[in-house]
One Martini backbone bead per residue (centre of mass of N, CA, C, O) as a GRO file, in nm:
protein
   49
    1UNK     BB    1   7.495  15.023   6.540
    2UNK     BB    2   7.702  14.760   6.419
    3UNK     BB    3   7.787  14.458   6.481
    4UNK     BB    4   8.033  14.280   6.478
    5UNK     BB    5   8.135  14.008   6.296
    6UNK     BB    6   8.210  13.622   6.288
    7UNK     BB    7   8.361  13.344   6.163
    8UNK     BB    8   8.331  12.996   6.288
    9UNK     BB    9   8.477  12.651   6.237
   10UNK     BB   10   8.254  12.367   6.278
   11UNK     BB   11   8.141  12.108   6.369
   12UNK     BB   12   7.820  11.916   6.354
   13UNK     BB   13   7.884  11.818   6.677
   14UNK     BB   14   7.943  12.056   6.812
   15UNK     BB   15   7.679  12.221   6.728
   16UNK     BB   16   7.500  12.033   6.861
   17UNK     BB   17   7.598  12.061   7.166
   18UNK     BB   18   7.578  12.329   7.176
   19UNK     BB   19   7.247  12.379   7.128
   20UNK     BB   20   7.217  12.206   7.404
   21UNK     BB   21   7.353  12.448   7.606
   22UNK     BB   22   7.252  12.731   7.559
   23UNK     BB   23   6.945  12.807   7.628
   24UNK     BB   24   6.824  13.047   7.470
   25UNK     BB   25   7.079  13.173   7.312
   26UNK     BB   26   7.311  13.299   7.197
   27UNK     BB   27   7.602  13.192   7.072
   28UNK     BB   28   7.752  13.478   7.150
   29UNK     BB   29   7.651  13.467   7.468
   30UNK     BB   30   7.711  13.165   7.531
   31UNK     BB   31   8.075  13.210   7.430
   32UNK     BB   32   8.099  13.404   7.667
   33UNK     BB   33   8.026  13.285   7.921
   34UNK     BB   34   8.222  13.081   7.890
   35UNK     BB   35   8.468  13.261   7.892
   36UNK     BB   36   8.425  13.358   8.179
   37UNK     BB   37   8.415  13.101   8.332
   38UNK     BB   38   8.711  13.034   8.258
   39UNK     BB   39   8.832  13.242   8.373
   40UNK     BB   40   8.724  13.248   8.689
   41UNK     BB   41   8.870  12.961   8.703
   42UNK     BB   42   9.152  13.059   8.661
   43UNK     BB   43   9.203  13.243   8.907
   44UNK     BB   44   9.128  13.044   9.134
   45UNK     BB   45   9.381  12.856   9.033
   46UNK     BB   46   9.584  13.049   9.096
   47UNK     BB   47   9.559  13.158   9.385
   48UNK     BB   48   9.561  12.863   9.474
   49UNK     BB   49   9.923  12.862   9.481
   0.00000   0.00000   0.00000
C-alpha cells in the first residue's frame, strides 16, 4: 500500500536550516517528531496552570 504525501512550500533558507536538524531522517519523520516535541510540550505547559 503506498502512503500519500503532500507537498509544502518553504523558503529555501528555511529548508537548508530544516537539512541541517534532520540527522539522517526523512523530512516525514523528522517533521513528524517535531510535532509530537510540540504537542508533548503543549501538554506540559497546560498541565502546569
Amino acid at each position: 500500500m503506498k502512503v500519500q504525501k503532500t507537498s509544502i512550500q518553504i523558503s529555501p533558507e528555511t529548508r537548508d536550516r530544516l537539512f541541517r536538524l534532520k540527522f539522517r531522517k526523512t523530512y516525514d519523520q523528522f517533521l513528524s517528531q517535531l510535532c509530537d516535541m510540540y504537542e508533548e510540550k503543549e501538554l506540559e505547559h497546560s498541565s502546569k496552570k
